[in-house]
C-alpha positions as CSV (number, residue, x, y, z in Angstrom):
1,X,0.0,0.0,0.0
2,X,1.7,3.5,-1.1
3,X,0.8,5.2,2.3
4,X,2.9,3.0,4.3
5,X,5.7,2.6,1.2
6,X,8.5,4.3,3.4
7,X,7.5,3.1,6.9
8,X,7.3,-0.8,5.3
9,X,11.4,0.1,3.5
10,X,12.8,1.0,7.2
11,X,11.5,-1.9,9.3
12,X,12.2,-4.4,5.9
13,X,16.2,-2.8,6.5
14,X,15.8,-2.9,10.4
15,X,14.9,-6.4,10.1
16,X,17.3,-7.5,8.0
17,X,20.0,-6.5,9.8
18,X,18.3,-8.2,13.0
19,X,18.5,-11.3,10.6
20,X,22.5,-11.9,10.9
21,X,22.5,-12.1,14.8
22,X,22.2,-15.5,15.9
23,X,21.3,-14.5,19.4
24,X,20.7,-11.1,20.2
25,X,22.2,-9.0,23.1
26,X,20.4,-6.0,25.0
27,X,22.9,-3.5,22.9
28,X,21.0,-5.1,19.6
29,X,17.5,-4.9,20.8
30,X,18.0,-1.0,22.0
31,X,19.3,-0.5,18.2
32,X,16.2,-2.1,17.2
33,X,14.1,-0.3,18.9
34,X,15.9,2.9,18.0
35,X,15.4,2.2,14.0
36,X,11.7,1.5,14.4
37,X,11.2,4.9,16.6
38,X,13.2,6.7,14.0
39,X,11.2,5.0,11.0
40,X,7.3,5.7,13.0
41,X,8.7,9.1,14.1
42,X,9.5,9.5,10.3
43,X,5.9,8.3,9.0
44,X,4.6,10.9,11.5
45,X,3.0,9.2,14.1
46,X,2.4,10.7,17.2
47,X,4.7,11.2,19.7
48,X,2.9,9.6,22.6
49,X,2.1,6.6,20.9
50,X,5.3,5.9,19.3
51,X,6.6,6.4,22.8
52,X,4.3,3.5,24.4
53,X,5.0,1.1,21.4
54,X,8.7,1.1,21.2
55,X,8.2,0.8,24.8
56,X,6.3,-2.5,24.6
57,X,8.6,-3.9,22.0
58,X,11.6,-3.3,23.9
59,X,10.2,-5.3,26.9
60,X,9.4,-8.1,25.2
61,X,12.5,-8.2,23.1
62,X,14.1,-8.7,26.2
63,X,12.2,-11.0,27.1
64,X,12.4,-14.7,27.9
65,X,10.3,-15.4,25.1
66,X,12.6,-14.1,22.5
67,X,16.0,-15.3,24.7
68,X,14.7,-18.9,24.7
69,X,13.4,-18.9,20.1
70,X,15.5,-20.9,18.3
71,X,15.2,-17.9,16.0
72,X,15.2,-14.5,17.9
73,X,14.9,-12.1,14.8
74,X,11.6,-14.1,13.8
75,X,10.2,-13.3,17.2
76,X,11.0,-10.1,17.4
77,X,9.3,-9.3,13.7
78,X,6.7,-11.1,15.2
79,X,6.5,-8.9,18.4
80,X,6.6,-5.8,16.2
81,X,3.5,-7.2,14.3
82,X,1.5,-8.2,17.2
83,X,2.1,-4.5,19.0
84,X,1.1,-3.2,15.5
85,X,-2.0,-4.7,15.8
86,X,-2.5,-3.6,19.0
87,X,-2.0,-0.3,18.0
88,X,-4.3,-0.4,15.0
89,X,-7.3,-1.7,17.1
90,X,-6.9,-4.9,18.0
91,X,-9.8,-6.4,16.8
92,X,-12.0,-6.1,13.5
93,X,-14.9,-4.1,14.6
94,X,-17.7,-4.4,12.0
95,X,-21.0,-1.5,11.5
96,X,-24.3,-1.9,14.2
97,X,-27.3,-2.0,12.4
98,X,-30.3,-0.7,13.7
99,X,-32.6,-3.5,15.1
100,X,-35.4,-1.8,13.5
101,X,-34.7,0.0,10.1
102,X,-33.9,2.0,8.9
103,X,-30.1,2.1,10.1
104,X,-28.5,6.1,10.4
105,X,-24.8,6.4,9.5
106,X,-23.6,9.8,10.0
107,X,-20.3,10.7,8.2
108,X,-18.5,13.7,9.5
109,X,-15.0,15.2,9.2
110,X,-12.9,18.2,7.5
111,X,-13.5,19.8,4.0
112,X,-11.4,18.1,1.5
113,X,-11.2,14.5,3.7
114,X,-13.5,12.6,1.1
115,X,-16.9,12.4,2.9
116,X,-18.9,12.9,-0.4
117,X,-17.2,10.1,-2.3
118,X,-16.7,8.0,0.6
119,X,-20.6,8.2,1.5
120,X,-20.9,6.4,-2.4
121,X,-18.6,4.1,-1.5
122,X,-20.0,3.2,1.6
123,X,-23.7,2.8,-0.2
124,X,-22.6,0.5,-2.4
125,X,-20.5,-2.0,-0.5
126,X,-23.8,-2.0,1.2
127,X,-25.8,-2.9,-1.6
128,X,-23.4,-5.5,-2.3
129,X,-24.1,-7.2,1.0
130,X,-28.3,-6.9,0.3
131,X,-29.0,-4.0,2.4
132,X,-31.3,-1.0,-0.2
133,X,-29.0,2.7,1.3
134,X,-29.9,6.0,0.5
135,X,-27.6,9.1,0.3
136,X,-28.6,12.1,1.7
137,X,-27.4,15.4,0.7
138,X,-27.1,17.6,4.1
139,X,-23.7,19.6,3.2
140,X,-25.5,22.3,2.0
141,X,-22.2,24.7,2.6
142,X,-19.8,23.3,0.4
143,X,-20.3,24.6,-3.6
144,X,-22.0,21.9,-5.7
145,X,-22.2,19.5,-2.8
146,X,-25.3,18.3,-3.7
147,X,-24.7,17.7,-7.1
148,X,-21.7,16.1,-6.7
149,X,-23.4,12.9,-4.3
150,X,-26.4,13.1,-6.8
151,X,-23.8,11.9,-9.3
152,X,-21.7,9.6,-6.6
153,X,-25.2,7.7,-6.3
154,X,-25.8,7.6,-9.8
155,X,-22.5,5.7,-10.2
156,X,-23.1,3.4,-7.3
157,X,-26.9,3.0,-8.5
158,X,-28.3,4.4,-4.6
159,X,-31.4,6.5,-4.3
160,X,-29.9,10.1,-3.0
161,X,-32.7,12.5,-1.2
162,X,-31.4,16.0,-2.1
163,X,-34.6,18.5,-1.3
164,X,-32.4,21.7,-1.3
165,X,-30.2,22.9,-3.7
166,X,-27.6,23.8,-1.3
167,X,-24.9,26.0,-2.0
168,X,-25.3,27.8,1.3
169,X,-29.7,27.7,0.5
170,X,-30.9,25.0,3.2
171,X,-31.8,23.5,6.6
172,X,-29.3,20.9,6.9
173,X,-30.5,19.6,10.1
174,X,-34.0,19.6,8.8
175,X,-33.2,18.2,5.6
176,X,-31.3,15.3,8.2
177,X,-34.2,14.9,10.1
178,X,-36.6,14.6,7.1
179,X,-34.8,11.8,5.5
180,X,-35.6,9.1,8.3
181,X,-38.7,9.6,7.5
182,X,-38.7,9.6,3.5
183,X,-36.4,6.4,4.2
184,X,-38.7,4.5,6.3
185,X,-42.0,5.5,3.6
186,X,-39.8,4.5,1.2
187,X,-38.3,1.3,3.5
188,X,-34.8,2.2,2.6
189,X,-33.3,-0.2,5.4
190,X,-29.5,2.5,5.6
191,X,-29.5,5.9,5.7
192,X,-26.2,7.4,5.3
193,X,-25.9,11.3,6.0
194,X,-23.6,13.1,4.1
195,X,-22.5,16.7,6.7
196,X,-20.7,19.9,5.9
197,X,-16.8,20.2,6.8
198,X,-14.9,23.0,7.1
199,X,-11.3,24.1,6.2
200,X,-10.5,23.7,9.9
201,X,-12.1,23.3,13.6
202,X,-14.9,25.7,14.3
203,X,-17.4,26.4,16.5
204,X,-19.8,26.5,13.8
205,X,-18.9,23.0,12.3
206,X,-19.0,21.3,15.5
207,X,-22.4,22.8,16.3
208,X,-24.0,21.9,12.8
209,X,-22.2,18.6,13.3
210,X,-23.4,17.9,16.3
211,X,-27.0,19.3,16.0
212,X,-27.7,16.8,13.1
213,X,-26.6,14.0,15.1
214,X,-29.1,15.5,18.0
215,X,-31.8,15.1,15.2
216,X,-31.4,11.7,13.4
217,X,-29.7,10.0,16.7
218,X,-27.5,7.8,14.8
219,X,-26.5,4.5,14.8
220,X,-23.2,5.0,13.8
221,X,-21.0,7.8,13.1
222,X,-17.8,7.7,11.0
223,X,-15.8,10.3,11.3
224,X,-13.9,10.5,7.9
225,X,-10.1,11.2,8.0
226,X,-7.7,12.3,5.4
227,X,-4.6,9.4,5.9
228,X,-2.0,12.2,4.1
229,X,-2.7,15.2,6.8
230,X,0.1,13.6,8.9
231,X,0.5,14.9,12.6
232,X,-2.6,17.1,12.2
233,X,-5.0,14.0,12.3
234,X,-4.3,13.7,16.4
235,X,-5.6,17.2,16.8
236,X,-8.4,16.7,14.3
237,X,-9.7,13.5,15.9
238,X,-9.9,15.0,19.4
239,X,-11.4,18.3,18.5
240,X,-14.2,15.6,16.4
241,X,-14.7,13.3,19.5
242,X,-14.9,16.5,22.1
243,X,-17.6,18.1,19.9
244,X,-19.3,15.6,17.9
245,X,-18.4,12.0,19.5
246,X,-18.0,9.2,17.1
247,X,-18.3,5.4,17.0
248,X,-15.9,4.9,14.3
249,X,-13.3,5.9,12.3
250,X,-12.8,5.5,8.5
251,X,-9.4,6.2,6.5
252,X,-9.5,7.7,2.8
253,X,-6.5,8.2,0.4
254,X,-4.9,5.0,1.6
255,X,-3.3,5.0,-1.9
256,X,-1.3,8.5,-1.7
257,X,2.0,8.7,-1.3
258,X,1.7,10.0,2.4
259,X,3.7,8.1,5.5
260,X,0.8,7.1,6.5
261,X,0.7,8.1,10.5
262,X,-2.5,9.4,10.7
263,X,-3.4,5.5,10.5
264,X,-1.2,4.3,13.1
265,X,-2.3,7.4,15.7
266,X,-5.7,8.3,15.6
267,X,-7.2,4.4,16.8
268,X,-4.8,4.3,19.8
269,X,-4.8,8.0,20.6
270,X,-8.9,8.8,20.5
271,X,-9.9,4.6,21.6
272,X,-12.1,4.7,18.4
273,X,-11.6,1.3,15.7
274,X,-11.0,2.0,12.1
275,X,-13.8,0.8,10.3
276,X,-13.2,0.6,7.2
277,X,-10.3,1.9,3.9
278,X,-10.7,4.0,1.1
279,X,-7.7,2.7,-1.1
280,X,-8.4,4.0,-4.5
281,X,-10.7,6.5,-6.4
282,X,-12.9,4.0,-7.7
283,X,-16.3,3.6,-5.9
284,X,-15.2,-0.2,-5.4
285,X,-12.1,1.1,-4.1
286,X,-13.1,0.7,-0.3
287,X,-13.1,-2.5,2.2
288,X,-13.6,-3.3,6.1
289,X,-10.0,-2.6,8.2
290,X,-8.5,-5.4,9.3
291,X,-5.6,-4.6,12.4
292,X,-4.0,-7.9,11.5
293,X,-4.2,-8.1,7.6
294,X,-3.2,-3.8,7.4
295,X,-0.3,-4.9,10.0
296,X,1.2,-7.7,7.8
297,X,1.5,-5.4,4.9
298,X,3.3,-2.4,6.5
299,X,5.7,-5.2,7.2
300,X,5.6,-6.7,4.0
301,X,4.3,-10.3,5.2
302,X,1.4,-9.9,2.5
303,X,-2.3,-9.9,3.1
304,X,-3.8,-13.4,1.7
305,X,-7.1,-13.2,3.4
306,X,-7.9,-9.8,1.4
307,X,-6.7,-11.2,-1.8
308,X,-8.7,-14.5,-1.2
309,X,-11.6,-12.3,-0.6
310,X,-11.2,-10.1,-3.2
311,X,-10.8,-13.1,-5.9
312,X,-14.0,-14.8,-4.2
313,X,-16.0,-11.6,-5.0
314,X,-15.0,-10.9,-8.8
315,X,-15.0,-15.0,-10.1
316,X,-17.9,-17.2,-11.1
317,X,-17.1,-20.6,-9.3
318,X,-19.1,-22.1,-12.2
319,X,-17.2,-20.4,-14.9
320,X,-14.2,-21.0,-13.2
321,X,-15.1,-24.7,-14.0
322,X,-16.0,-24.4,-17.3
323,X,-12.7,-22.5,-18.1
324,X,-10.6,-25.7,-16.5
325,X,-12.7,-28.2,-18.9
326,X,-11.7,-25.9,-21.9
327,X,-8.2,-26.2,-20.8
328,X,-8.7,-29.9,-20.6
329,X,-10.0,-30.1,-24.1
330,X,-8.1,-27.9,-25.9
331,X,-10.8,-25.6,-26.6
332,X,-10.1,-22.9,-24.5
333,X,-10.6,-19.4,-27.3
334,X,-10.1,-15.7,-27.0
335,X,-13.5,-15.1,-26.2
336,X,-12.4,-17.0,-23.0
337,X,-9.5,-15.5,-22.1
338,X,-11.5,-12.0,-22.9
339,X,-14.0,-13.2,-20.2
340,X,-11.1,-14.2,-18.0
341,X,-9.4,-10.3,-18.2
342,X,-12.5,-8.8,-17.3
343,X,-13.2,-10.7,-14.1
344,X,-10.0,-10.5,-12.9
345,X,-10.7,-6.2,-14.0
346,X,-13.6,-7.0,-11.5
347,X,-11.5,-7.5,-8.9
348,X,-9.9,-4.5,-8.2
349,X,-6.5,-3.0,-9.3
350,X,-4.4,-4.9,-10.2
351,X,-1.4,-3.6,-9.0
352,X,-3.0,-3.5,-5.1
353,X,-3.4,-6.9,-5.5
354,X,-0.2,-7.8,-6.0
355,X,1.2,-5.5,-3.4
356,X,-0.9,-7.9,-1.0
357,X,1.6,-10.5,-2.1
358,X,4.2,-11.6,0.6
359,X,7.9,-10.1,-0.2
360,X,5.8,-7.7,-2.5
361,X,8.1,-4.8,-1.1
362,X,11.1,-6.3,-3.0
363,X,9.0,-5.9,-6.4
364,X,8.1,-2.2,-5.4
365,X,10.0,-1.0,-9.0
366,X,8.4,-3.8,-11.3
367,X,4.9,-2.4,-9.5
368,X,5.3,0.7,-9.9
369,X,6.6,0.4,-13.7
370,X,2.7,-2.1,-13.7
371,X,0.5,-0.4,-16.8
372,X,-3.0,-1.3,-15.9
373,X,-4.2,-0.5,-18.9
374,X,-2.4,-2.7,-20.7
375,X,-5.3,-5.1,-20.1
376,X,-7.7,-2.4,-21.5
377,X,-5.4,-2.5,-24.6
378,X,-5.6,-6.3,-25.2
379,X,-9.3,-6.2,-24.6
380,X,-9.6,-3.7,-27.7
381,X,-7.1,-6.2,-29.8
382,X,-9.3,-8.9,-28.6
383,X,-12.9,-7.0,-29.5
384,X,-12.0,-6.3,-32.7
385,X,-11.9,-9.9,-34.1
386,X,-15.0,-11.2,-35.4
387,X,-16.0,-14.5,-33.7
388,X,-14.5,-16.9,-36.2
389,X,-10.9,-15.3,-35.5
390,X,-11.6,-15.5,-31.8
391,X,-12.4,-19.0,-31.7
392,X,-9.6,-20.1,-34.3
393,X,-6.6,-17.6,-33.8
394,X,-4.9,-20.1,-36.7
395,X,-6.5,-18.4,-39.1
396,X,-5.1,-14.7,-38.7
397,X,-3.0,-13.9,-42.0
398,X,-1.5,-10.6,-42.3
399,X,-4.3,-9.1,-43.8
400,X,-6.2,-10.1,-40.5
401,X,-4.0,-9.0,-38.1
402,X,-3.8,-5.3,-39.9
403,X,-7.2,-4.8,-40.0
404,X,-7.5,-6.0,-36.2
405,X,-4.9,-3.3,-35.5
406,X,-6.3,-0.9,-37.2
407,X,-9.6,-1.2,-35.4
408,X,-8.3,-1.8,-31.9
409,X,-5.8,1.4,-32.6
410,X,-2.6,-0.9,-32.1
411,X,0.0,-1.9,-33.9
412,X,0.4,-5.5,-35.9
413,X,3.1,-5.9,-33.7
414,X,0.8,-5.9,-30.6
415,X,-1.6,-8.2,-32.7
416,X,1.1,-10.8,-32.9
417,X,2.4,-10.6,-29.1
418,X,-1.2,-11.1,-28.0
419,X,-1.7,-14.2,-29.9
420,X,1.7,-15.3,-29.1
421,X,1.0,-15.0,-25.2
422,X,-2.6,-16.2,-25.7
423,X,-0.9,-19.8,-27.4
424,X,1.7,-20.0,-24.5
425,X,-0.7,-19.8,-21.4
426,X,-3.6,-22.3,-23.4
427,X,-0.3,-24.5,-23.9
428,X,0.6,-24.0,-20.5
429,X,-3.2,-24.5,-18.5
430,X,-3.6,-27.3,-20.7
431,X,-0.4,-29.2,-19.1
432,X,-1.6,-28.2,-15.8
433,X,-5.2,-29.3,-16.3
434,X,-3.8,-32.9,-17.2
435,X,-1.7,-32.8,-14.3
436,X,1.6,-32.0,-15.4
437,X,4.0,-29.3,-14.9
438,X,4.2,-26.8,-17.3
439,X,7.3,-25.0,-18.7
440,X,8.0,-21.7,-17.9
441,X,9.5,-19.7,-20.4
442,X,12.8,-18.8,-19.5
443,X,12.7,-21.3,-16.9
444,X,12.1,-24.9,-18.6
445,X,10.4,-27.1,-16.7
446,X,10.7,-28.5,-13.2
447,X,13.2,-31.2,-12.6
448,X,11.9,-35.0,-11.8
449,X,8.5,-33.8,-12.8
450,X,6.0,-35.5,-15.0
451,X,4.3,-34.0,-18.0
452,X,1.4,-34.7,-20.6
453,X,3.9,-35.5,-23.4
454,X,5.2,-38.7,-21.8
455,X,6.3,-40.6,-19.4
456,X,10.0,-41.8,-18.7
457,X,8.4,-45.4,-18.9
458,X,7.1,-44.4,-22.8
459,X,10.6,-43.1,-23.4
460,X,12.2,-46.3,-22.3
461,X,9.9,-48.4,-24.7
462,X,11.0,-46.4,-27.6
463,X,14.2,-46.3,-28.0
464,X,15.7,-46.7,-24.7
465,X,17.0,-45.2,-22.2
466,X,18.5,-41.6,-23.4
467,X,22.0,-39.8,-22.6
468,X,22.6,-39.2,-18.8
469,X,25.5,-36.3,-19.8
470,X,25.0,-33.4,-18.0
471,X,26.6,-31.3,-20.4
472,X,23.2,-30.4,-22.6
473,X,25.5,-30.1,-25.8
474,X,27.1,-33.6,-25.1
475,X,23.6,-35.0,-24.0
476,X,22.0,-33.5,-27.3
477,X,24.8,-35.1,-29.8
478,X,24.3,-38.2,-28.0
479,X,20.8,-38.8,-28.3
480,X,20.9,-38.0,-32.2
481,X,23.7,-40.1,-32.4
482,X,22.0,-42.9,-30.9
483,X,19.0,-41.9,-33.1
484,X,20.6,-42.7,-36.2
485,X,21.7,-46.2,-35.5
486,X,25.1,-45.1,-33.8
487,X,26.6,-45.6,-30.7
488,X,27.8,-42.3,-29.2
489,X,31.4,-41.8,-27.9
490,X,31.6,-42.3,-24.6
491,X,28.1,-43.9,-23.9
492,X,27.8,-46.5,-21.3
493,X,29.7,-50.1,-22.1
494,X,26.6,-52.9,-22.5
495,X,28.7,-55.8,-21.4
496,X,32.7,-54.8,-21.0
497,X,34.8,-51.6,-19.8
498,X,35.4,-50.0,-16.3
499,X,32.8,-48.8,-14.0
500,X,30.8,-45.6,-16.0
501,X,31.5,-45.9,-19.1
502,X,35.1,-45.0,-18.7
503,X,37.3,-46.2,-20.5
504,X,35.4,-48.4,-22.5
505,X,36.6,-49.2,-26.2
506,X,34.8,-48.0,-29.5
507,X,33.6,-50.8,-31.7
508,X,36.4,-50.1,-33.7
509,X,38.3,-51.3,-30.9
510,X,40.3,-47.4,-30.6
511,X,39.8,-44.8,-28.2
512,X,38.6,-42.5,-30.8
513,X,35.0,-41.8,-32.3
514,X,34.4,-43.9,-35.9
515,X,34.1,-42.1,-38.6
516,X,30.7,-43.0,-38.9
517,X,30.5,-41.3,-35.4
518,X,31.8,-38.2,-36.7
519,X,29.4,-38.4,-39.7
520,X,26.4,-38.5,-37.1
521,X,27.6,-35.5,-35.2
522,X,28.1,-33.5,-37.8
523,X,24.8,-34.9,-39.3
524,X,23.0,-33.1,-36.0
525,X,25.2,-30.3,-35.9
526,X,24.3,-28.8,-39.2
């Protein structure tokens, strides 16, 4: 995750020089410590809590329970984690819903922290789950407020009840309190209320704020927090729970290029969970915060669970096994793998998922250098074959392949890499559906295992047992040697000669190759 980028590159380097010390002294847990108070200090987290989590860590580092590991670094990283956690909540705390609908979630925070797109967000993960939101527009301050969630819910397909057309003209506490009951009419089962901010803490926010909250008695409110104001975020959350109160917190612009301590402060500091993550600036771009899964990726263990999760939520089960048949069968087509890039499109972006690989920090360049919309590209390639080209790529001539370009606004040279990759990974699923191992380009396969060409037994039945040289060359001018009806130099005796093949005799009766031999090796060579 880019917020935490820098934070996650000091502890990787902290750790790995905890990694060469077999057993670790006081002097190497203090310079521990040190590092990760430097690297938290760094990412702007506050003071006080830096303070009482270095604190914890260097206890325990001392520890018996880190003395007595059979590998201390481990359990330190593993302390670090834990505290992390600790810091970032604890537990998952999921939302309350109103026994009796409709449930009232109340966003409120600054000007500028993402309330508005965050409120669309919210309504559809909602919808997702079965429950029928409604947006209401109650920042009434803010230019073109109101318009902008009436679009927000358009694009997450929500009901929005905007009665005024804001822009300073409107009751917002009325407009508040006359939403429960146009949502209960019109048995919406969520409300979620969309407030004013302000530039800064005011009297006159706090007041609003909390005057709407006197009117529609929420269930939950979510104060919204911008994850790049840094230090700031303390002050902000206090002046928010002294005026306003708030069950929950939720962090937006978890994908900018801040440290990231606004996340690691305002949970421990105000005693408030974090809720949920806006990570993108897609409405789909949001999901429930997890202490655990967001502490494994600042230190670069991966997050699984999420990307397990993710997956789950973008692929058909009963496509998935209709694609694995295809690959069975050989008849796996373009259309297929077009269906295939727009699921996995489905999922999210592409580049976070990755990032929630383990050791992703290592591959930080190759992410970074990630085009997303190279998929976009070979979906246009892929759109502008007709159906018989897509279901038999054999068949694209030249002629084909420039007009394909030409519609999809690529280059014949994209035309051909496509269907190029497209062979390779229908060559490669295809081993793997039969139960074989495929080969990797640049790789070759993996030793000692099996695949759908043959078996070793097949190979013995026809024609033998091959060349054991490990010198490819050697092996290679063996085999076609062999192939043509001669013995190879060097090959193993069949009843006479030392232990090997060793000094065993040509037929011939010399040391040195036949020259029918030679004839056979320079037969394969040309």
């Amino acid at each position: 995750m880019a917020t935490f980028g820098s934070l996650s590159d000091r502890l990787a380097d902290t750790f790995r020089n905890l990694r060469t010390k077999g057993k670790l002294s006081a002097a190497d847990v203090d310079g521990t410590v040190r590092e990760i108070r430097r690297a938290l200090l760094d990412a702007d987290v506050a003071l006080e809590v830096v303070k009482d989590f270095t604190g914890k860590v260097r206890e325990r580092a001392l520890s018996d329970e880190v003395n007595r590991a059979l590998n201390p670094a481990q359990q330190v990283v593993q302390i670090v984690n834990e505290e992390l956690i600790q810091i970032l909540g604890g537990q998952q705390r999921r939302l309350e819903f109103a026994k009796k609908p409709p449930t009232v979630i109340m966003l409120a925070g600054l000007q500028g922290a993402g309330k508005t797109t965050l409120a669309g967000k919210l309504a559809k993960w909602l919808a997702k789950d079965g429950h029928t939101p409604m947006l209401v527009a109650a920042d009434l301050q803010r230019p073109n407020a109101v318009n902008q969630l009436q679009v927000v819910g358009q694009q997450a397909s929500v009901a929005v009840y905007a009665p005024e057309p804001g822009n300073g003209v409107g009751n917002p506490v009325r407009v508040a309190k006359d939403s429960i009951k146009y949502a209960v009419d019109k048995q919406y089962d969520t409300v979620i209320v969309d407030t004013a901010g302000r530039l800064g803490v005011d009297a006159e926010l706090m007041k609003q704020a909390a005057d709407i909250r006197k009117a529609v008695d929420p269930d939950e409110v979510l104060f919204v927090i911008d994850a790049m104001i840094g230090q700031d975020a303390v002050a902000t959350a206090r002046a928010f729970q002294e005026g306003v109160d708030f069950t929950g917190v939720v962090l937006s612009k978890l994908d900018g290029d801040a440290r990231g301590g606004a996340a690691l402060s305002v949970a421990s500091v105000t005693g408030r969970p974090i809720i949920f993550a806006s990570t993108g600036e897609s409405l789909d771009d949001f999901e429930p915060f997890h202490p655990d899964r967001m502490a494994s990726r600042i230190l670069d263990l991966g997050d699984i669970l999420t990307l397990i999760e993710q997956a789950q939520s973008a692929f058909d089960e009963e496509e998935a096994r209709k694609v694995a048949e295809k690959f069975a069968t050989d008849s796996f087509t373009l259309d297929d793998f077009l269906k295939q890039m727009q699921q996995l499109r489905k999922a999210g972006s592409i580049k976070n998922m990755l990032g929630m690989l383990p050791g992703a920090g290592g591959l930080k360049q190759q992410l970074e250098n990630f085009d997303e919309k190279e998929i976009v590209r070979t979906e246009a390639i892929i759109q502008s074959m007709t159906k018989q080209e897509r279901t038999n790529p054999k068949i694209l001539n030249g002629s084909r392949r420039l007009r394909i370009a030409k519609g999809s606004g690529m280059t014949v040279t994209d035309v051909n890499q496509l269907v190029q990759r497209f062979e390779q990974a229908a060559k490669m699923m295809k081993t793997v559906a039969k139960g074989g191992m495929p080969n990797i380009p640049g790789m070759g396969p993996v030793p000692g295992a099996s695949f759908g060409g043959g078996s070793r037994k097949n190979a013995k039945k026809k024609g033998g047992s091959g060349s054991r040289s490990g010198n490819p060359a050697k092996r290679a001018a063996e085999n076609a040697a062999r192939a043509s009806g001669v013995k190879p130099v060097g090959a193993e005796p069949e009843k006479s000669g030392a232990g090997f093949g060793l000094g065993a005799k040509a037929p011939n009766g010399s040391q040195n190759p036949s020259p029918e031999e030679l004839e056979a090796l320079q037969r394969f060579l040309r």
